[in-house]
C-alpha positions as CSV (number, residue, x, y, z in Angstrom):
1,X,82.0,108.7,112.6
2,X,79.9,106.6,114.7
3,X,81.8,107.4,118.2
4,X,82.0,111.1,117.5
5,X,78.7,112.2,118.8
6,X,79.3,109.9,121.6
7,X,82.7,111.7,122.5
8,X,81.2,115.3,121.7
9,X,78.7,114.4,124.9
10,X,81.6,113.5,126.7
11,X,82.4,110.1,126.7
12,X,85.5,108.3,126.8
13,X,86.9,105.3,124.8
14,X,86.8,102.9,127.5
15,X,82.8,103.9,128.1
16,X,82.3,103.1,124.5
17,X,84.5,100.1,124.1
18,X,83.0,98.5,127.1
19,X,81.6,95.1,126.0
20,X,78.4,95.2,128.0
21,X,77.1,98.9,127.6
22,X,78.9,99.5,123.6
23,X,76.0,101.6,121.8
24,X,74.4,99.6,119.4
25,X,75.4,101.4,116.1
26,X,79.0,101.7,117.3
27,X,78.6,97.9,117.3
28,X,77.5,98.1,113.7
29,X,79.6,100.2,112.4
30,X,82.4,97.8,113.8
31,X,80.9,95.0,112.1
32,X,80.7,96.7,109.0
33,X,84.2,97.3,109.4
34,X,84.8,93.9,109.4
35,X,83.2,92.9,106.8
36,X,84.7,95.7,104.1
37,X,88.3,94.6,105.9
38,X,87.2,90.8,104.9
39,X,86.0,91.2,102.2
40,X,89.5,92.9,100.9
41,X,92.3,90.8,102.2
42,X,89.8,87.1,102.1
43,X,87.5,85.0,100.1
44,X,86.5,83.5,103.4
45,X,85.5,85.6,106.6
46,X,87.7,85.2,109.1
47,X,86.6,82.8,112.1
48,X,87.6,85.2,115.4
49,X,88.5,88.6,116.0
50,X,91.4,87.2,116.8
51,X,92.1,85.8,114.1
52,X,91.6,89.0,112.0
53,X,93.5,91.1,114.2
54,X,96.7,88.2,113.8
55,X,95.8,88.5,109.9
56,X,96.0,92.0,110.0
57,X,99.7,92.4,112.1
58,X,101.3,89.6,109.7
59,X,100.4,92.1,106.6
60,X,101.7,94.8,108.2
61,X,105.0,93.6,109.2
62,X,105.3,92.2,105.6
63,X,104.9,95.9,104.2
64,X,107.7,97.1,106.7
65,X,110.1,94.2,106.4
66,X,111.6,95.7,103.2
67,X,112.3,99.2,105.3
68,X,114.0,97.8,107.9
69,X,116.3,96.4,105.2
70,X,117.5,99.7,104.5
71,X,120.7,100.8,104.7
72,X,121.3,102.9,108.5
73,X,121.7,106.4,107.9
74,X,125.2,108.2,108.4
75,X,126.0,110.1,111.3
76,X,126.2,113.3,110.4
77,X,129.0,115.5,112.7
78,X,127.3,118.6,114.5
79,X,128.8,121.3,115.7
80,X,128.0,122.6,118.9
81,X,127.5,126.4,119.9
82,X,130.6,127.2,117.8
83,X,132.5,124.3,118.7
């Protein structure tokens, strides 16, 4: 919600995710972000952005895992233009 009117005047993700010219309640917005995503994965805040973002991946890949477990489908024989 925060970069919409930003991209309704016309500007692009990389003018708004610019470290040195980021609008200042895009900036807060991201924070509060954070926090909410802290706050429900962690006790403890997390010490980097790195750190969340590494967080973050490790959970992800831990809900796919079990998919990629699944069995492959079968090929299924198609005919072709009457073939």
């Amino acid at each position: 919600d925060a970069r919409s009117p930003y991209l309704a005047q016309g500007a692009t993700l990389a003018d708004l995710y610019d470290p040195l010219a980021m609008p200042v309640d895009l900036r807060k917005a991201h924070t509060a972000l954070d926090v909410a995503v802290e706050k429900v994965y962690r006790k403890t805040p997390f010490t980097s952005d790195a750190e969340r973002v590494a967080f973050l991946f490790e959970r992800y890949e831990e809900l796919v895992r079990p998919l990629a477990k699944t069995a492959p489908l079968k090929k299924r024989r198609t005919k072709l233009f009457g073939v």
